[in-house]
C-alpha positions as CSV (number, residue, x, y, z in Angstrom):
1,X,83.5,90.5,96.8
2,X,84.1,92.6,93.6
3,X,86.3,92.3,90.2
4,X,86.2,94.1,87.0
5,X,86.1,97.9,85.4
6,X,83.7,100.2,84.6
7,X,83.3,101.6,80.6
8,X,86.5,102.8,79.7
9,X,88.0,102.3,83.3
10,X,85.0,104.2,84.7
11,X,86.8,107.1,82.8
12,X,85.7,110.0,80.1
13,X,81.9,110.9,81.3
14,X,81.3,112.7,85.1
15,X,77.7,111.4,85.1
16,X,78.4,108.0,84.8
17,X,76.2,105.1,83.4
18,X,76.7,102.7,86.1
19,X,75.9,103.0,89.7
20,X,77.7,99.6,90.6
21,X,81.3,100.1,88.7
22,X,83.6,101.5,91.3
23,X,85.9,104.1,90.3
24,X,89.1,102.0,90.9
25,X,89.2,98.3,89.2
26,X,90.8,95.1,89.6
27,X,91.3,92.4,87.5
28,X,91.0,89.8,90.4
29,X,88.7,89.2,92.7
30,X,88.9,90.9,95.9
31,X,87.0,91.7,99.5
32,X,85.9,94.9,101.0
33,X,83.6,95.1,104.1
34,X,81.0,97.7,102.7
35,X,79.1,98.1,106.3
36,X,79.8,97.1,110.0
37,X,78.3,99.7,111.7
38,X,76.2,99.7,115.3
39,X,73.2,101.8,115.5
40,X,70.9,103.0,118.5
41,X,67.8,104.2,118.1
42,X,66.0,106.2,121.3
43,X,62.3,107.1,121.6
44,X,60.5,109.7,122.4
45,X,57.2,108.1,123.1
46,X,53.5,109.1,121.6
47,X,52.6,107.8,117.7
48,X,54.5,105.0,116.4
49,X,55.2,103.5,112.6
50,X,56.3,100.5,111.3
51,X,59.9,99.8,109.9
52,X,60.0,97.7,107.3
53,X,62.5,94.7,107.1
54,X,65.6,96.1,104.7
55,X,69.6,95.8,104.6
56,X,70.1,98.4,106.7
57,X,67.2,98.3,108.9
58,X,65.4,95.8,111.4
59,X,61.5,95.1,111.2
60,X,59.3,96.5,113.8
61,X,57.7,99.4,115.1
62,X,59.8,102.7,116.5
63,X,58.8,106.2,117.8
64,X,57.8,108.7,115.4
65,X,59.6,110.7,117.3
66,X,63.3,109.3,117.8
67,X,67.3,110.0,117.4
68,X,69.2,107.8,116.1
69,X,72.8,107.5,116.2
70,X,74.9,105.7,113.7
71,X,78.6,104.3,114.5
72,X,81.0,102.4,111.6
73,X,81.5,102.3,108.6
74,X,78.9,102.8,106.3
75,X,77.9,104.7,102.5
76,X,76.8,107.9,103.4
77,X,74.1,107.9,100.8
78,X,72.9,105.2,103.2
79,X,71.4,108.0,105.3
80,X,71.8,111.3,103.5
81,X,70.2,113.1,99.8
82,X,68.2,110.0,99.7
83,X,65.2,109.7,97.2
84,X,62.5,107.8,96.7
85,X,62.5,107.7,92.7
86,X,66.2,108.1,92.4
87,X,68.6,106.6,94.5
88,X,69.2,102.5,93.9
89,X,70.9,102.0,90.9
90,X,70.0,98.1,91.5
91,X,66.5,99.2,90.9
92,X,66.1,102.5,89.6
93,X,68.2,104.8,87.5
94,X,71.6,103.4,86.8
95,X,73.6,106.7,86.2
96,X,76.0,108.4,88.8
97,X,74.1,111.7,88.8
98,X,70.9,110.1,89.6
99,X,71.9,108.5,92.4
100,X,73.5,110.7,94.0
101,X,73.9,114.5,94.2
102,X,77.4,114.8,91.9
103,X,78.2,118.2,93.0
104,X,78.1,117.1,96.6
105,X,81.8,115.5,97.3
106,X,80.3,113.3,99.9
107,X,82.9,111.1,102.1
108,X,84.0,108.0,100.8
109,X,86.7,105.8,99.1
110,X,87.2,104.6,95.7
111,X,84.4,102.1,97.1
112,X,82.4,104.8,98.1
113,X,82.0,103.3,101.6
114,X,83.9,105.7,104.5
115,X,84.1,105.3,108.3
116,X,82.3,108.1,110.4
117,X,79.4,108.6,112.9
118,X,75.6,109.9,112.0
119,X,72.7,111.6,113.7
120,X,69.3,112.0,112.5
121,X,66.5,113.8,114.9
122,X,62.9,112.3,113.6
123,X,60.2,114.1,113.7
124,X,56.2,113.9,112.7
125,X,56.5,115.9,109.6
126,X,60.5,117.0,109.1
127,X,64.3,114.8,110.0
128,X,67.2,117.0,110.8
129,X,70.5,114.7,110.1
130,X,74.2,115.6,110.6
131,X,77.2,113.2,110.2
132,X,80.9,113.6,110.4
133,X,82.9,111.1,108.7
134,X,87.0,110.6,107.5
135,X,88.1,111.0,104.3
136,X,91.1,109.0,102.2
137,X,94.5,109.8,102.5
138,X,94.9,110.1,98.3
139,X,91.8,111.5,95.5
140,X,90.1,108.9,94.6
141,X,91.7,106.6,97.3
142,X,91.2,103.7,99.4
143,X,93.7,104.1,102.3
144,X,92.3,106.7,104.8
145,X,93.8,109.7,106.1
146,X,95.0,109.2,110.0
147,X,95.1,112.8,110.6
148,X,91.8,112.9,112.0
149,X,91.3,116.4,113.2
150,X,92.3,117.9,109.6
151,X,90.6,115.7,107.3
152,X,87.0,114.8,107.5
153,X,83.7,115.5,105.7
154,X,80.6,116.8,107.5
155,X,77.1,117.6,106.4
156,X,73.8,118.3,107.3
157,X,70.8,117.7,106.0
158,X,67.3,119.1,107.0
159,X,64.2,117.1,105.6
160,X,60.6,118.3,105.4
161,X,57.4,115.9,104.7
162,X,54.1,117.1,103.3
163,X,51.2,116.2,101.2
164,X,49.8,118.3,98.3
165,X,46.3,117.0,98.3
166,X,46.6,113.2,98.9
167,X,49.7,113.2,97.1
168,X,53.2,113.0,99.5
169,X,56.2,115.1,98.7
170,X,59.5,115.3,100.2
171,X,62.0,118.3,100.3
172,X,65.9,118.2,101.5
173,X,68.1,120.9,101.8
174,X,72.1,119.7,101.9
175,X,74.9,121.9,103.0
176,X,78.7,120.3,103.7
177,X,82.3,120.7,104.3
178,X,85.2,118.7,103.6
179,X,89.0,119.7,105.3
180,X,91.3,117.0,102.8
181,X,94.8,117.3,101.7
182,X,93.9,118.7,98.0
183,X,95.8,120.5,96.0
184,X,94.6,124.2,94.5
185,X,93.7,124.4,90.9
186,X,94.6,128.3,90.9
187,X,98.0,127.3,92.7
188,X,98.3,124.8,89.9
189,X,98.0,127.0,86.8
190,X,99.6,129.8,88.4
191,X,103.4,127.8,88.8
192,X,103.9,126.5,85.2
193,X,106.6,124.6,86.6
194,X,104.3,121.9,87.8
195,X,103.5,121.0,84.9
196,X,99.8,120.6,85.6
197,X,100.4,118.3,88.4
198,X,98.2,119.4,90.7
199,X,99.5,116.5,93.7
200,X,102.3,119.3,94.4
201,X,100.4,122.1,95.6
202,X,98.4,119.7,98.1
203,X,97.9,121.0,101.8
204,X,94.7,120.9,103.9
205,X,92.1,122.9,102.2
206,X,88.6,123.3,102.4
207,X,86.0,122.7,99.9
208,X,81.9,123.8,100.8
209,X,78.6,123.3,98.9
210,X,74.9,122.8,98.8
211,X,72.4,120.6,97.3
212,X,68.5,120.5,96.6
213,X,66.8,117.7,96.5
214,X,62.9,117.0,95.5
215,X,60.1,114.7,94.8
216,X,56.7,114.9,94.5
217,X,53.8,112.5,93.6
218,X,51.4,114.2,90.9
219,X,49.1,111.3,91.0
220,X,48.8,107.8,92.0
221,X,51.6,105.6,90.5
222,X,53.1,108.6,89.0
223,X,56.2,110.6,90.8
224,X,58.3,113.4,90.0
225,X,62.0,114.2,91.2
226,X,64.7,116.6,90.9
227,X,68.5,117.6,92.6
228,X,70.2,120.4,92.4
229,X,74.0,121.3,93.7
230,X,76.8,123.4,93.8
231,X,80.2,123.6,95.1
232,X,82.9,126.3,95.5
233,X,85.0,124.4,92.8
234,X,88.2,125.8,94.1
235,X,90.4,123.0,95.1
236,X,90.7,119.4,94.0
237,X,88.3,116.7,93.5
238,X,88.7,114.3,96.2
239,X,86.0,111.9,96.2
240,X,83.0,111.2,94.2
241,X,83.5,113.4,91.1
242,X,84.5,116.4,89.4
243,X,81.0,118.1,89.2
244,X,80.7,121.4,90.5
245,X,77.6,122.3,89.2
246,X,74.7,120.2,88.8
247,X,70.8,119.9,88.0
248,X,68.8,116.7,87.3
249,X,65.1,115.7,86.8
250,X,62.7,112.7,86.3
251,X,59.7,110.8,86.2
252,X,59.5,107.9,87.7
253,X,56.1,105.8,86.6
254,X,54.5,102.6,88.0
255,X,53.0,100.0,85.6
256,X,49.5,99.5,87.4
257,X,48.6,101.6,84.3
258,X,48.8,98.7,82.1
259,X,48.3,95.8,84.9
260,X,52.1,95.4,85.9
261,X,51.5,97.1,89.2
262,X,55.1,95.7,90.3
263,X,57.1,97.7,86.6
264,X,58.7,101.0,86.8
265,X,59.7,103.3,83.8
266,X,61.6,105.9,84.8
267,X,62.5,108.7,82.2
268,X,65.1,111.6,83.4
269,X,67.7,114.5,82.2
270,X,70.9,115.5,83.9
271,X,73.0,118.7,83.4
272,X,76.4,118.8,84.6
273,X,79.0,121.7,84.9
274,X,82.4,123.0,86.7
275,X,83.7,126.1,88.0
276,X,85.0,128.7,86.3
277,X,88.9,127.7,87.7
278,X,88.1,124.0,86.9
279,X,87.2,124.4,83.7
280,X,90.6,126.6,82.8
281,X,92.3,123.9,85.3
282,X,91.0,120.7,82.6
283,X,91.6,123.4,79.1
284,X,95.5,123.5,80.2
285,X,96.1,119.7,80.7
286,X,95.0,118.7,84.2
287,X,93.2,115.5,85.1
288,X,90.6,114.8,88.1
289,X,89.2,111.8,89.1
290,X,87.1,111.0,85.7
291,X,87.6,113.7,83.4
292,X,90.7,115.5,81.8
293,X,92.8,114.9,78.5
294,X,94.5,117.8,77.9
295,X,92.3,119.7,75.2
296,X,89.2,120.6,76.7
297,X,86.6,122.1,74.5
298,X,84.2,123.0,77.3
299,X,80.3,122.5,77.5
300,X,78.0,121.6,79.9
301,X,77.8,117.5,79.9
302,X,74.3,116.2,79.1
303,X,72.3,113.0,79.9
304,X,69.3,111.5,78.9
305,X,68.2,108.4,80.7
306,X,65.4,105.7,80.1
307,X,64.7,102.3,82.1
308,X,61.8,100.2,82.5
309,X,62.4,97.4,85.5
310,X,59.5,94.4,85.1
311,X,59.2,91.7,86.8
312,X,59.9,87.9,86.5
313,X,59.1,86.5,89.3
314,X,58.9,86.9,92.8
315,X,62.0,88.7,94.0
316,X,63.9,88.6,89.9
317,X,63.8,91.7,88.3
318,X,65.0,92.8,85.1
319,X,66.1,96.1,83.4
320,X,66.9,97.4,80.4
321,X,68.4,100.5,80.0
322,X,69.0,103.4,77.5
323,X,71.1,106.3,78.3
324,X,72.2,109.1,75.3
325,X,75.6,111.1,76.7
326,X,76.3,114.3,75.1
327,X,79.9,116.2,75.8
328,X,81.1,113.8,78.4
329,X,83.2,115.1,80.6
330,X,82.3,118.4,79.7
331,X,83.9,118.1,76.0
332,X,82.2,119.7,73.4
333,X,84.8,117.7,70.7
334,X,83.9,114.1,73.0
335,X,80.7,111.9,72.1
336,X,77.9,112.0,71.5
337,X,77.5,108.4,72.6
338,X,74.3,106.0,73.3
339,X,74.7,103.2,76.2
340,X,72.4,100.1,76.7
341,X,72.3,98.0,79.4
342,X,70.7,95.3,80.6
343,X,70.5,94.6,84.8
344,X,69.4,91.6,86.6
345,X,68.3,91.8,90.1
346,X,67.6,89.0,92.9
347,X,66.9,89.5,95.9
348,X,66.7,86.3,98.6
């Protein structure tokens, strides 16, 4: 069950400071099934490991080696560009871009929950994932698209595990394609008749990209983290954001250092950017799905974020939060502006 907004409507900044707000509101309460998926998982016998007991996962040992197939509806951050120092904003970083790869327009509605099917090969030392989901019927939408052969969302991811002395360390390479019913931003400012409405030039089109994704433990209680992504940045936002360009990094720090093993302060930069087409698209008047007021002084948006999580008791958490936003949404004439928070987590 949700209700409420984001900041400003969960408008005006790309990277935005809270990972819970939805992009679309509602000033009365209302229910959404997040998950009802069934899973399978098949082994392939020799070494086992223990799965730990989690909301998406049941206790007990598997096969290293194992697929695992995925059916429902799900996030798909649930199983893809995953991370282990950035990617709960319940727990960890709160802003958009730290959760999640912002250049990456992954499947989803204004929820960010989408319908679609998963597959992830396990092996010793590397996963190999691919998943093929639907996308909504509108940007930013919640009803989904029935034409189901010409709008989806794939991607592929290919993980690799290692350790750098005694020290683990993760790598993930991203690549996807989405096939939506977006409109062209060089279709837009090419027919001034539109009048910058880009909703008239929509057909199925096809937007690609990559993504980078890192961490690294450089000593005991002490981990280090960084995305990077890119899109083509040709035709429409459809889903997540209007990033087409994006590079992050962190620290992430446990507080065994000064005897709160069970604290985290996390410390981390984000730099976000568009295309050259999407930036001439937001300079003559258009909108996306966060950003666009008509007069567009472009720079590349900047974040700095700070947190430290301690603990009350038990399973209670608390957070507070400091993040500095400079040129949000990309506006050199916008901000600069500080946000504090304050997050209290319970888990039962």
């Amino acid at each position: 069950m949700w209700q409420g907004y984001g900041l400003s409507k969960t408008l005006g900044v790309e990277g935005f400071p809270n990972g819970e707000a939805f992009r679309l509101g509602n000033t009365v309460p209302n229910v959404n099934f997040a998950r009802v998926f069934i899973r399978q998982t098949f082994g392939f016998g020799g070494e086992q490991e223990a799965i730990e007991d989690d909301q998406l996962h049941l206790a007990g040992k598997q096969d290293v080696s194992r697929l695992t197939l995925t059916l429902g509806r799900m996030s798909v951050k649930d199983i893809f560009d995953n991370n282990a120092y950035a990617n709960d904003p319940r727990a960890q970083f709160m802003n958009w871009a730290l959760m999640a790869n912002e250049a990456w327009d992954y499947p989803a509605d204004a929820l960010g929950y989408m319908t679609g099917f998963a597959a992830e090969l396990n092996q010793p030392h590397w996963t190999l994932r691919y998943g093929f989901f639907q996308m909504p019927r509108v940007s930013n939408g919640t009803v989904l698209d029935q034409h189901f052969l010409d709008a989806w969302g794939m991607v592929t991811e290919f993980e690799r595990r290692f350790m750098l002395g005694e020290h683990p360390g993760t790598v993930r390479l991203l690549a996807f394609l989405n096939h939506a019913h977006m409109g062209s931003y060089a279709v837009t400012l090419e027919n001034p008749s539109l009048d910058m409405d880009i909703t008239k030039t929509r057909e199925y089109r096809f937007k690609y990209g990559f993504g980078l994704n890192l961490e690294q433990e450089i000593f005991k209680n002490i981990g280090v983290f960084s995305r990077l992504g890119w899109s083509d940045g040709q035709n429409e936002a459809w889903v997540f954001s209007d990033v087409d360009r994006t590079a992050t990094a962190g620290l992430s720090v446990k507080g065994e250092f000064w005897h709160r093993p069970e604290d985290t302060f996390g410390l981390a930069g984000v730099f976000n950017g568009l295309s050259r087409i999407h930036q001439e698209f937001f300079e003559a008047g258009g909108t996306g799905i966060l950003a666009g007021d008509g007069a567009l002084n472009y720079g590349w948006e900047k974040i700095l974020e700070a947190y430290y999580d301690f603990k009350i008791w038990e399973t209670i958490h608390t957070t507070l939060d400091y993040q500095f936003i400079a040129d949000p949404a990309f506006n050199r004439d916008r901000g600069p502006v500080s946000v504090f928070a304050a997050r209290l987590h319970w888990e039962f």
